[in-house]
N, C-alpha and C positions, 0 to 999 in steps of 0.2 A: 444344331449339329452342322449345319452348312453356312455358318457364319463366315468362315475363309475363304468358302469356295468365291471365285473371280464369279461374274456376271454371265459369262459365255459359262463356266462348267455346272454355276448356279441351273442354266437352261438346258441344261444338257441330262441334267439329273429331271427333269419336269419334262422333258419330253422322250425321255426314259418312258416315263409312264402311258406316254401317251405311244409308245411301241409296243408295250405291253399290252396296254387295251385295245391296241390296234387288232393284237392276236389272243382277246378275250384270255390272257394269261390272267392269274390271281397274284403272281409275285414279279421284279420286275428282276432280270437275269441280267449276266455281265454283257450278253449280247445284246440286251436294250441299251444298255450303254451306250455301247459301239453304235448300233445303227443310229444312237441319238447324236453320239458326235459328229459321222458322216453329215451331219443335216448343213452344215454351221462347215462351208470350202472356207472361210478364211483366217477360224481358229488354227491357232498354231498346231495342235496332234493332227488333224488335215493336214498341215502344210506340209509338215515334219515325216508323214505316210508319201505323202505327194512325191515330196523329192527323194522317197528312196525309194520309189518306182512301184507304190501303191495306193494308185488314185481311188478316190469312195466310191465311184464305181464296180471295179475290182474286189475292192473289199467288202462292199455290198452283194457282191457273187459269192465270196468266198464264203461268207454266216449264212448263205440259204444253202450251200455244197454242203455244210459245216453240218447243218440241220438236218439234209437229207439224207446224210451219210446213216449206213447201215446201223441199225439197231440191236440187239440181242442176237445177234451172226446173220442174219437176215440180207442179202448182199441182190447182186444183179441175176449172179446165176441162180439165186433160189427164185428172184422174181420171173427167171424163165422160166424155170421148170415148173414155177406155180403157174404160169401162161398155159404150158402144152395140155397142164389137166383140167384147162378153163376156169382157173381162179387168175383176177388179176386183183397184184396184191396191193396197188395205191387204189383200188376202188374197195378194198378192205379196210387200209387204213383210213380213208376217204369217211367209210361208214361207220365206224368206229369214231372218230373222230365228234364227227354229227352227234351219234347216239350219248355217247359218254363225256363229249367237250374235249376241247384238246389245249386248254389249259386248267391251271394248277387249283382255279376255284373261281370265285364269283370275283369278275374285275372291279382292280382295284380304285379307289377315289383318289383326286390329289389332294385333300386333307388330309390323308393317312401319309402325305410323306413325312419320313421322319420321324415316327409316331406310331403307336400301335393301330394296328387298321381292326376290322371287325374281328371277334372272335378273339383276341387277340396278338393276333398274326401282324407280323410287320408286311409293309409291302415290298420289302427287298429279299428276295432270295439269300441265302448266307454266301452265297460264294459271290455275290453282287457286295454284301456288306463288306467282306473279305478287299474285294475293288478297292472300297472308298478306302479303307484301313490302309492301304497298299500305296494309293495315293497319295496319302496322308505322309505316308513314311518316305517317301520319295520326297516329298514338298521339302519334309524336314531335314532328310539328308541332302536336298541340295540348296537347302539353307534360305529358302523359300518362306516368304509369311503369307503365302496365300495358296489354293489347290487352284489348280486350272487345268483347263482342256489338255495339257501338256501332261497332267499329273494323275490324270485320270486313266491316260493312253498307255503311261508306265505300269500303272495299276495293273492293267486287263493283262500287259503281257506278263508281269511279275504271276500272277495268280497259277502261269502252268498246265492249266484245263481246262475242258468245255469249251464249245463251239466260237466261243469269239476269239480265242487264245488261239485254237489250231485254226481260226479262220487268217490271224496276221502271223501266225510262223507257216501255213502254207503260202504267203506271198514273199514270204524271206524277210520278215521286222522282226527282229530277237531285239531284247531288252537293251543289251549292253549297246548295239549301232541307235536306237533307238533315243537314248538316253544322249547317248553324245553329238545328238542330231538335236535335239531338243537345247543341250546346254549353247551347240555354238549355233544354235536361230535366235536362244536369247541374247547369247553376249554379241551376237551382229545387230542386234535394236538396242542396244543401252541399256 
């Protein structure tokens, strides 16, 4: 499956995982992706975030904003009002969390990339698979024979949703600046 991916997006998928297991997840989400790319300042999706004024810092804030952002209408002011009647509600979610795990199942191995993992569960989320699919189409419409970190970063924003998506359209990267940011970093390297 990852026969095209370049060597840097190859890693990038592998330490994917290793952000996942980081947060005892079972599946590995488009926001693994992302914090896997962040790893890796001198791949081109870095670069290309970099110079439109969203350094992996930045955008390492923006996926835990992303996360923390209100749940089922659950927002700041219900967290007050849950304060004034002595319920504080991240020592709720805090124990919840504890008690019932706060990821999606039993973490995953990196034998299972690629591959059906236990039970027969893959270990990429669908909307992560959705990514690589995304990338893929990107590589091929810009006439590309290989995926790389450049193809991956299209991916995330092309998919529309979920916390790594509104983490780079809340720093202002949409697809289309993004894309044409990526094409003239390649045609400025040969």
């Amino acid at each position: 499956m990852f026969e095209r991916f370049t060597k840097r997006a190859r890693q990038v998928v592998v330490q994917s995982l290793e952000e996942a297991r980081a947060e005892r997840q079972g599946e590995i989400r488009p926001e693994h992706l992302l914090l896997a790319l962040l790893r890796d300042p001198d791949c081109l999706a870095v670069r290309v975030m970099t110079g439109l004024g969203a350094g992996p810092e930045a955008v390492r804030l923006a996926v835990e904003a992303q996360r923390k952002a209100p749940v089922g209408g659950l927002g700041e002011s219900d967290a007050e009002a849950l304060r004034a009647i002595g319920i504080d509600l991240d020592e709720v979610l805090r124990s919840v969390e504890a008690n019932l795990g706060g990821g999606l199942g039993d973490p995953i191995a990196e034998e299972d990339l690629g591959r059906r993992g236990r039970r027969g569960r893959k270990p990429f989320a669908p909307e992560s698979r959705k990514v690589l699919e995304l990338a893929l189409r990107e590589a091929i419409s810009l006439k590309h024979g290989w995926i790389g970190t450049e193809h991956l970063l299209l991916g995330l924003l092309r998919l529309d949703r979920g916390a790594a998506h509104e983490a780079l359209a809340g720093l202002g990267l949409r697809h289309r600046d993004v894309r044409a940011a990526v094409v003239e970093a390649l045609r400025a390297t040969g």
